[in-house]
VEXDO-328248 format. One record per residue (C-alpha): residue in three letters; x, y, z. Coordinates in steps of 0.02 Angstrom, whole numbers, padded with zeros to 5 digits, always signed. Each point is the difference from the previous one (the first is absolute). Example, Ala and Ser with C-alpha at 12.3 -4.5 7.8 and 13.67 -1.06 7.14 Angstrom:
// residues 2
ALA+00615-00225+00390SER+00069+00172-00033
END
This chain:
// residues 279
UNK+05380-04298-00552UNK+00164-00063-00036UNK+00074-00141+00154UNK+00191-00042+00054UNK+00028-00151+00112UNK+00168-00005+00021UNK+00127-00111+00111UNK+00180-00021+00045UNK+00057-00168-00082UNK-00016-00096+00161UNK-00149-00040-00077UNK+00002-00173-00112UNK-00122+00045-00114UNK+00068+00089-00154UNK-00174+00059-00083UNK-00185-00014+00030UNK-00084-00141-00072UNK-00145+00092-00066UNK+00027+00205+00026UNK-00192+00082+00048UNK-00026+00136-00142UNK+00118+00166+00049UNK+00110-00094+00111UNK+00203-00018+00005UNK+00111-00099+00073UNK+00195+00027+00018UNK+00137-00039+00117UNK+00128+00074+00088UNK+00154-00114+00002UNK+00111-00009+00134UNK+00202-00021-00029UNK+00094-00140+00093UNK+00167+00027+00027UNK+00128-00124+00006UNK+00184+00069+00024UNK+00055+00101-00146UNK-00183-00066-00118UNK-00146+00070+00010UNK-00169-00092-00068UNK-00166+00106-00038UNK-00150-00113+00065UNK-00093+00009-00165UNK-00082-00136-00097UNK+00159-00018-00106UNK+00108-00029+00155UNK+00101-00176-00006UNK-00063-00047+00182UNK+00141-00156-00004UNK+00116+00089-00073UNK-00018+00104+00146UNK-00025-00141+00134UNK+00166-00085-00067UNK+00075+00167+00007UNK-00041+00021+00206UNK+00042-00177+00014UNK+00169+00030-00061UNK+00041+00190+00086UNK+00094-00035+00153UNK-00104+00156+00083UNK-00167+00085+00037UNK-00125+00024-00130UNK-00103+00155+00009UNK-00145+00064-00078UNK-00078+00202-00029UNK-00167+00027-00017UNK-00099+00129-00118UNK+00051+00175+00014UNK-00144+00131+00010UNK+00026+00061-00164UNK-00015-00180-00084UNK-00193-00009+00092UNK-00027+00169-00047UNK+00026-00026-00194UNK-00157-00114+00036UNK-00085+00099+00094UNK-00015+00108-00141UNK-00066-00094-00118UNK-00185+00005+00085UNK-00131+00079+00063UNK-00026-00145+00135UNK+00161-00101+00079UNK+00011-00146+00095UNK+00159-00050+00053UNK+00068-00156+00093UNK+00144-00013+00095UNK+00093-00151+00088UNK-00024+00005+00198UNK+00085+00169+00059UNK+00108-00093+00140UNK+00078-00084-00153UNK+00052+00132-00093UNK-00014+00184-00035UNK-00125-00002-00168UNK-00139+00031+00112UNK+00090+00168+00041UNK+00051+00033-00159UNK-00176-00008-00061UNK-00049+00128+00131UNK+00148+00120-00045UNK-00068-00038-00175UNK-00186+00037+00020UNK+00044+00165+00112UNK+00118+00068-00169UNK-00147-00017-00139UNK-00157+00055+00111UNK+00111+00151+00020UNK-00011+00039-00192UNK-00174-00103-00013UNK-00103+00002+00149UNK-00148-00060-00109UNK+00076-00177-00003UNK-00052-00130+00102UNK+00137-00096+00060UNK-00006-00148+00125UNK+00143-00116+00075UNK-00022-00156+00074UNK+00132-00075+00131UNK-00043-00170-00036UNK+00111-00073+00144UNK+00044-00123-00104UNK+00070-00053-00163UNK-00031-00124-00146UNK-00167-00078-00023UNK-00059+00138+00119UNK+00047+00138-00144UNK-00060-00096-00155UNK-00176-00041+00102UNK-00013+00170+00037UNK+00038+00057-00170UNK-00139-00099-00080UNK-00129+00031+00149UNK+00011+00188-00042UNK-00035-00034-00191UNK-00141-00122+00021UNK-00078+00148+00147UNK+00051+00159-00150UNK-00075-00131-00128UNK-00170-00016+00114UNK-00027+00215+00016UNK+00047+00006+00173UNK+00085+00177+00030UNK+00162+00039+00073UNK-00032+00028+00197UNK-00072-00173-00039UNK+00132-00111-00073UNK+00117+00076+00108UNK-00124-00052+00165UNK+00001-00174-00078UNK+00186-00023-00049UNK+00056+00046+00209UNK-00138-00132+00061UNK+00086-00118-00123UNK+00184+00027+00051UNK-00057+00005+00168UNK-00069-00203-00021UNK+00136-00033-00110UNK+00122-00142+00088UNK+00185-00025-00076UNK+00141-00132+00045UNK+00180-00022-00056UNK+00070-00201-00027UNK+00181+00064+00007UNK+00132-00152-00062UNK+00161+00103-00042UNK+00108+00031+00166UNK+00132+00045-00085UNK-00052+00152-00086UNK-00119+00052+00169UNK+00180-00020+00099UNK+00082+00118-00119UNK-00138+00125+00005UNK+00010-00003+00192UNK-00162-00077+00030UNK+00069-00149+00080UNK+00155-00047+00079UNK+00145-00070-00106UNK+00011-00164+00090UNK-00172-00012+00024UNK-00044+00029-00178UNK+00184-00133-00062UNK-00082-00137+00119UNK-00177+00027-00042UNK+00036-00014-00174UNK+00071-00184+00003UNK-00133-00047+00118UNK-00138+00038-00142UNK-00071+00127+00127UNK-00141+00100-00056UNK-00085+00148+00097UNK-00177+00062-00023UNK-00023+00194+00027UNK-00173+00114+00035UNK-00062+00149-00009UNK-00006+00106+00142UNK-00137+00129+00028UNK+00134+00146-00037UNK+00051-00079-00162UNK+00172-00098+00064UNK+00042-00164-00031UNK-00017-00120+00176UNK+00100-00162-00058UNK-00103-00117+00129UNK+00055-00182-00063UNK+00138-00082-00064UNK+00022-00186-00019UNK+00090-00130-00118UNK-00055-00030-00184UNK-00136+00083-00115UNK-00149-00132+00038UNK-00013+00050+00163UNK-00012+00196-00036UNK-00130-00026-00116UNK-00091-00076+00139UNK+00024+00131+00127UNK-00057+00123-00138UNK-00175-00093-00022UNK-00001+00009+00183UNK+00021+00167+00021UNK-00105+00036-00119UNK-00154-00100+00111UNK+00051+00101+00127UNK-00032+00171-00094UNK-00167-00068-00057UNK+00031+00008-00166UNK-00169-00040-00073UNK+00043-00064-00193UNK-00075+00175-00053UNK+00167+00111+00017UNK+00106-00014-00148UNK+00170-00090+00032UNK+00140+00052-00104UNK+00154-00112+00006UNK+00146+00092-00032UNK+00164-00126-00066UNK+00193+00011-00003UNK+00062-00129-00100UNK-00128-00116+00078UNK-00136-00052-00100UNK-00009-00183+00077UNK-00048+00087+00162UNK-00106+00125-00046UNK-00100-00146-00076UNK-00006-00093+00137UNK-00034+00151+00103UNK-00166+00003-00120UNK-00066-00183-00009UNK+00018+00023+00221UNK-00115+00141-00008UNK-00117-00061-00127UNK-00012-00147+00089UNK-00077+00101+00175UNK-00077+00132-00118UNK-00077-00068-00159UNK-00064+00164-00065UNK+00151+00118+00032UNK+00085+00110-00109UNK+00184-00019-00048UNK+00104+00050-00100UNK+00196-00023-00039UNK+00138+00103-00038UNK+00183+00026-00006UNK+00087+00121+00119UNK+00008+00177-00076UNK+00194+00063+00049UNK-00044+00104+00148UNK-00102-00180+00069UNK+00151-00106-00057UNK+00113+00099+00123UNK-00112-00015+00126UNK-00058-00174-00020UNK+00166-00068-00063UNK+00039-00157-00100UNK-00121-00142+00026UNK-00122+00115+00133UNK-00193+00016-00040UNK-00104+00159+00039UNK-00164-00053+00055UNK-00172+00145+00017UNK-00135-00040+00024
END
């Protein structure tokens, strides 16, 4: 029986390593929308291109999400769908998704269609992603992948190392000043995860060695036990995504991690020089 797992491109991965026998994997990009151009989140997108672009537009950037009939020309395409969506207090793909599901079990109530809020975004996608092939690849059966992929989003932990005050002060997210004065200071600000899916921006200090402390901190603090996999998401920022990996290999020998650039949808978010961190 023919599988879909499907996500909206706030998810970094851009295919499964090793697809389980019947399975498919797509993506539904979103569009980011920067005055009069608009750029499709797909794996062709020019993600500096873009950042340079926001950089340079003396206004807000704004980005759409999936509409229902992009996740329903997916949810077509199997018999059994699982589809992941960025946290629902982030955006409106989770919705979408529903509107989606509720059009094609009209015309195919056979189908077997599932949608996870995730609550997050990132790592959290592409993890989830490849936990529901490896389960599909093992025999489980629907009702149980879909039991194991809310557990998993539910444990799933997710912080923002946000560098760019200039583009959060023209989005709104922080005030103008704040965001001119922080910028010279070499201010950085660490986000979280809330349990509703929001982002709580709970520290802020001066210069990136100091953030990547906090984030091994907080990390000891959510008991993160080496086992989780960590997925470091990076805007233009390599050096500290690195860095970011020797700290935790250092406290967790055995842990999983893995690095990759900011998809689009992530680059707004993150911004230049900010890191993604689940785990």
């Amino acid at each position: 029986m023919a599988w879909m797992i499907v996500s909206d491109s706030s998810c970094e991965i851009r295919e499964l390593e090793r697809p389980a026998a019947g399975v498919q994997f797509a993506l539904v990009p979103f569009k980011i929308r920067i005055g009069e151009r608009e750029y499709v989140d797909l794996p062709t997108l020019n993600v500096p291109q873009m950042l340079q672009a926001m950089t340079e537009y003396n206004g807000a950037s704004t980005s759409a999400c999936p509409s229902p009939e992009e996740w329903a020309e997916y949810f077509l395409q199997a018999d059994q769908v699982i589809a992941l969506t960025i946290s629902s207090n982030l955006s409106g793909s989770y919705n979408a998704a529903l509107s989606a599901r509720e059009m094609v079990l009209e015309e195919h109530p056979e189908k077997q269609i599932f949608i996870l809020d995730t609550l997050s975004c990132a790592g959290a996608l592409g993890d989830a992603a490849e936990l529901a092939n490896k389960l599909i690849g093992e025999g489980l059966d629907f009702d149980d992948v879909c039991f194991a992929l809310k557990k998993f989003a539910e444990t799933t932990h997710i912080l923002f190392s946000l560098a760019s005050f200039d583009n959060l002060a023209k989005n709104g997210r922080v005030n103008k000043v704040v965001g001119f004065i922080a910028g010279r200071l070499n201010m950085r600000v660490l986000g979280r995860r809330t349990s509703e899916g929001r982002i709580d921006f709970f520290f802020k200090t001066r210069g990136e060695t100091r953030v990547l402390a906090k984030i091994l901190e907080q990390m000891d603090d959510d008991k993160f036990d080496g086992v989780h996999p960590v997925f470091i998401s990076e805007c233009n920022n390599k050096n500290a995504a690195k860095l970011l990996e020797h700290g935790i290999r250092a406290k967790w020998p055995n842990a999983k991690i893995r690095i990759f650039p900011c998809s689009g949808l992530c680059s707004f978010y993150a911004q230049d020089q900010g890191l993604i961190i689940t785990y």
